[in-house]
N, C-alpha and C positions, 0 to 999 in steps of 0.2 A: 533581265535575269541576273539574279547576283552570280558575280564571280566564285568557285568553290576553292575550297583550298585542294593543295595536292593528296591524293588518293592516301585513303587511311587515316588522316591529320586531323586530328577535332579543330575544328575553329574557334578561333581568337578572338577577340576586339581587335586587333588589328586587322585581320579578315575583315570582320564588320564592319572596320571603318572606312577601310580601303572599296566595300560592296558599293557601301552609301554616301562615300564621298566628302567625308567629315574627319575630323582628328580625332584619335584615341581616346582621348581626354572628354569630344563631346560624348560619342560613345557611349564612355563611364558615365559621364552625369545624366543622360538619357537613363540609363540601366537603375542607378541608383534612386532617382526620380530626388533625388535635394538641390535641382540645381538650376533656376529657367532656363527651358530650352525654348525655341520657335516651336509650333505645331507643326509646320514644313518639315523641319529636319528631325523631330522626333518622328513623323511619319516613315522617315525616309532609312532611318536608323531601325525603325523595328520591322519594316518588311526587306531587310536585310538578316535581320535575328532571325522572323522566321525563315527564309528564302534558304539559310545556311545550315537551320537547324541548332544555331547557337545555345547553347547551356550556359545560365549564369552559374558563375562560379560562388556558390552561396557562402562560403565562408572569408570570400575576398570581401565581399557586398559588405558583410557582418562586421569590416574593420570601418569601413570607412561610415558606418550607420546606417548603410540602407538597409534594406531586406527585412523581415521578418525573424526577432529573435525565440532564442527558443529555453524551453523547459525541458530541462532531462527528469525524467523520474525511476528513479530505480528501486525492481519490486523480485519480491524471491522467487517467483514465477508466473507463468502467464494461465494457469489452470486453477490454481484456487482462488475458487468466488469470492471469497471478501476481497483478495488482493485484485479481482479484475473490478470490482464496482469502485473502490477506490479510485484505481485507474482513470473507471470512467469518470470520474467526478474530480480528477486532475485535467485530463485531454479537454472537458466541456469546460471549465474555467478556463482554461490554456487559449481554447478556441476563442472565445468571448474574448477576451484579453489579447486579441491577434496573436499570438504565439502558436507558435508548430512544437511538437512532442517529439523529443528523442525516447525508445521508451529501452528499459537495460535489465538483465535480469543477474541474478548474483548469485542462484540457487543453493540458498543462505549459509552460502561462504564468506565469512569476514572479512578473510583476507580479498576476494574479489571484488567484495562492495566497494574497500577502500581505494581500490586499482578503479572501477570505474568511475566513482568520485574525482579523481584525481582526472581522468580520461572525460569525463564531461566538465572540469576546469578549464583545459587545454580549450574543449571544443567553445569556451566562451558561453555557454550556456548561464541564461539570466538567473535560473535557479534549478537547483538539485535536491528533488524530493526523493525520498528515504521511504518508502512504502511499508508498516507494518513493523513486527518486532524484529528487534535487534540484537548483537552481544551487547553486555553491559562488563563483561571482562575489563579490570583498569587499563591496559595495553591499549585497548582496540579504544578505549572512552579517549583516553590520552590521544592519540593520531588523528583520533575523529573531532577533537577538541583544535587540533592543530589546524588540520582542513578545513573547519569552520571559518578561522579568523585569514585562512590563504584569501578564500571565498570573497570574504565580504572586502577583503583589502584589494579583491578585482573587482567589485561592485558586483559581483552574484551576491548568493543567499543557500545557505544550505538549511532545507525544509525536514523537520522531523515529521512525520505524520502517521500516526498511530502507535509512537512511543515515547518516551517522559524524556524530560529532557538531559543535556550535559553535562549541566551544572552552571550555577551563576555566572555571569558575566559571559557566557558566549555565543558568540554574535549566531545565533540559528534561529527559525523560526520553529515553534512547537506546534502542533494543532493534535492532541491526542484524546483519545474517550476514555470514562472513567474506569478502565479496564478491572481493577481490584473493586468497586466498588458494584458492578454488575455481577461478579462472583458473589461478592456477600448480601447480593440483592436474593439471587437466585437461589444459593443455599439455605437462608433465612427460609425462605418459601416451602424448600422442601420439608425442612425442621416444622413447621407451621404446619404443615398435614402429618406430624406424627413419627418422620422416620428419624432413626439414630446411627441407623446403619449406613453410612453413604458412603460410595466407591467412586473415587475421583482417576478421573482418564486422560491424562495431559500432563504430568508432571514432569515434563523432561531434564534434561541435565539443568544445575543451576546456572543463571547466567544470560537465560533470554529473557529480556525483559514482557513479553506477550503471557509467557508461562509461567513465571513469578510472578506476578500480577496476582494471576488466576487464582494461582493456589494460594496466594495469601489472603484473597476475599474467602474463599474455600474456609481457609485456617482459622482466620479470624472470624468468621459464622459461628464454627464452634466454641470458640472460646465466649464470644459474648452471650452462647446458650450454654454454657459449662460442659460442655459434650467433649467425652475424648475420639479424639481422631486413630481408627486403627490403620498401622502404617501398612501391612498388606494390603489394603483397599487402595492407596495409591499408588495409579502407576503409570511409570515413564516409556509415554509414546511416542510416533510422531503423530502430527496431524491429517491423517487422512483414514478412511473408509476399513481398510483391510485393516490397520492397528487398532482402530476401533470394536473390531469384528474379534481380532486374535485376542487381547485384553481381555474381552470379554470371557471368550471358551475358559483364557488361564483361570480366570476369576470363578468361575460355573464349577470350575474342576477340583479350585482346592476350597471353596468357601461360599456356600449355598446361603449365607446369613445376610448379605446385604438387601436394602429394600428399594433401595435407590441407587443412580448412576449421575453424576456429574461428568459430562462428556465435555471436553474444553471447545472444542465446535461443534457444529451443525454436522458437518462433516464426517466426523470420528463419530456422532450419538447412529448416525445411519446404518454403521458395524454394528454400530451394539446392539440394534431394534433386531438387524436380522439374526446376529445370535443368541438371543434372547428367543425371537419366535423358534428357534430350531430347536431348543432345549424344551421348548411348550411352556413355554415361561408367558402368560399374558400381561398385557403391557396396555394401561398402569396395576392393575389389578393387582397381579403377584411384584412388579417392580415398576417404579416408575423411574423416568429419565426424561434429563432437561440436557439441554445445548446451550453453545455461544454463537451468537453472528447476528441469526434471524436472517439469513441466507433464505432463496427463496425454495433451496431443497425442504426447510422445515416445513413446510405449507403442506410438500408434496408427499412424505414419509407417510404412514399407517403405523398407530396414528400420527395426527399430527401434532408439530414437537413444539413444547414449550421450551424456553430458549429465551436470552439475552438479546435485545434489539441495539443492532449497532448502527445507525445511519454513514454507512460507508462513503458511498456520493456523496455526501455533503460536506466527510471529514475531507476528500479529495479536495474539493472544493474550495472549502475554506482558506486548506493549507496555500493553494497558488495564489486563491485573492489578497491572503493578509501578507507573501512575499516579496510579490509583485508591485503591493502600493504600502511600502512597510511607515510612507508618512502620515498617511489616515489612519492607519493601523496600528501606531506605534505602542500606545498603551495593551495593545494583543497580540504582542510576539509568545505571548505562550497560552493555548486556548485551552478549557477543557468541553470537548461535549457529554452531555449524559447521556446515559444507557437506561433501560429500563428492561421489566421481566414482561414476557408475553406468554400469557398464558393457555396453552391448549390442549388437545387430550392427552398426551403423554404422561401426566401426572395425574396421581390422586391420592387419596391416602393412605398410609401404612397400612401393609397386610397385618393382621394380630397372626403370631404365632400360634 
């Protein structure tokens, strides 16, 4: 029976070694596994680990090489679905790739993102993905430009993924989708059955690059159909459910002429459907509406929502693989994936006056 340490005291390697009868030293290279041991004395060393209930110290392990290194990923939160598919299509790379997931949320405070950046530096972490959009404020580009090159000058990586990049020369990895170019895929679309009238739901303060995107596929739609854009149809929300819903009522209340809704997600179009049905508005008949994501809520909405396909897993994916092995990769530190429109009953053509 291994000897315990004194009451209360987490055990040591010294504990351990003292259990098993071996020096500290073999111990550690047991624990570490970089170092030939006998099978005798690695035997004899790990049924003292368990006997004691020892805990490897994972961030000691992490100096000297052994252990399992890791990826931090940090995302605005852990509820909105695009940001959890991402997720998952970071942790399944992560995994495949033997790494463990730190996972960190910033609840899209700048200043926190860059505190946790900073805070998965410390922790050594092999690389740090940026989940989703960002400030593009020059302050926060600058700092975030700085932390890049801390990064890569410790042999991390700091991963952009699902926003454009910093600017030349710095050392990040990009893996983003055609954000602005699924906007003006989408709005084309609608123009293309007829309507003129189209109310855009997402345009928050300037400055996130997710929402400038949008509204400039939005913008640019109309310009390359000569359409003027009426600025009361657009408006600044955030991204979820009830803004999508509120948006709507303001819009019902003072402006009955639009024929169409551009909802910036899946998310926010699910407001608008049900206040649309409350008002007796049939949908697409009297108004159509499109989303972004292609979340699997569009599927689920009445009807169901035509909408921008963003392959989220895969952007995840990408971003850790092409971090991880940036020498295979080297020609694709900055990726783009396309997006495309999906089209379902939520659209049809303009109602005639």
């Amino acid at each position: 029976m291994a000897r315990q340490p004194a009451s209360g005291d987490r055990p040591t390697v010294k504990d351990v070694a003292a259990s098993s009868g071996v020096s500290a030293t073999t111990v550690s290279r047991v624990l570490a596994g970089n170092y030939p041991v006998s099978a005798a004395t690695r035997a004899r060393v790990m049924k003292a680990v368990h006997e004691l209930d020892y805990v490897i110290n994972a961030q000691a392990r992490a100096l000297v090489g052994g252990g399992p290194k890791t990826v931090a990923f940090i995302v605005h939160d852990l509820v909105g679905p695009a940001f959890a598919y991402v997720g998952q299509g970071v942790e399944q790379q992560a995994t495949a790739e033997g790494r463990l997931c730190l996972v960190c949320t910033s609840h899209g405070d700048p200043g926190r993102e860059l505190e946790l950046i900073e805070l998965m530096r410390e922790q050594q972490a092999e690389a740090v993905v940026l989940v989703g959009g960002g400030s593009n404020a020059p302050g926060h580009v600058e700092r975030m430009t700085q932390i890049a090159r801390a990064l890569d000058k410790s042999g991390s990586r700091l991963v952009l993924c699902g926003r454009p990049p910093l600017g030349p020369d710095v050392p990040a990895t990009v893996v983003e989708y055609d954000n602005e170019g699924g906007a003006y895929a989408i709005t084309s679309y609608l123009i293309s059955l007829g309507h003129r009238d189209i109310a855009f739901l997402g345009a928050g303060e300037p400055g996130h690059t997710t929402v400038d995107g949008r509204l400039r596929g939005f913008e640019r739609a109309h310009q390359a159909h000569q359409l003027p854009i009426t600025p009361r149809r657009t408006r600044a929300i955030t991204f979820d459910r009830e803004s999508g819903y509120q948006a709507t009522r303001d819009l019902l209340a003072h402006d009955r002429k639009f024929t169409a809704v551009f909802a910036a997600t899946d998310v926010v179009a699910g407001g608008v459907l049900v206040a649309l049905r409350e008002a007796g508005l049939r949908v697409p008949e009297d108004v159509s509406v499109v989303g972004y994501d292609d979340i699997p809520l569009a599927r689920d909405l009445t009807p169901e929502l035509t909408t921008v396909h963003v392959d989220h897993e895969e952007l995840g994916r990408t971003a850790v693989r092409h971090a991880l092995d940036r020498d295979r990769h080297a020609m694709s530190q900055h990726t783009v994936l396309g997006t495309h429109v999906i089209i379902r009953g939520s659209t049809g053509p303009a109602a005639r006056p």
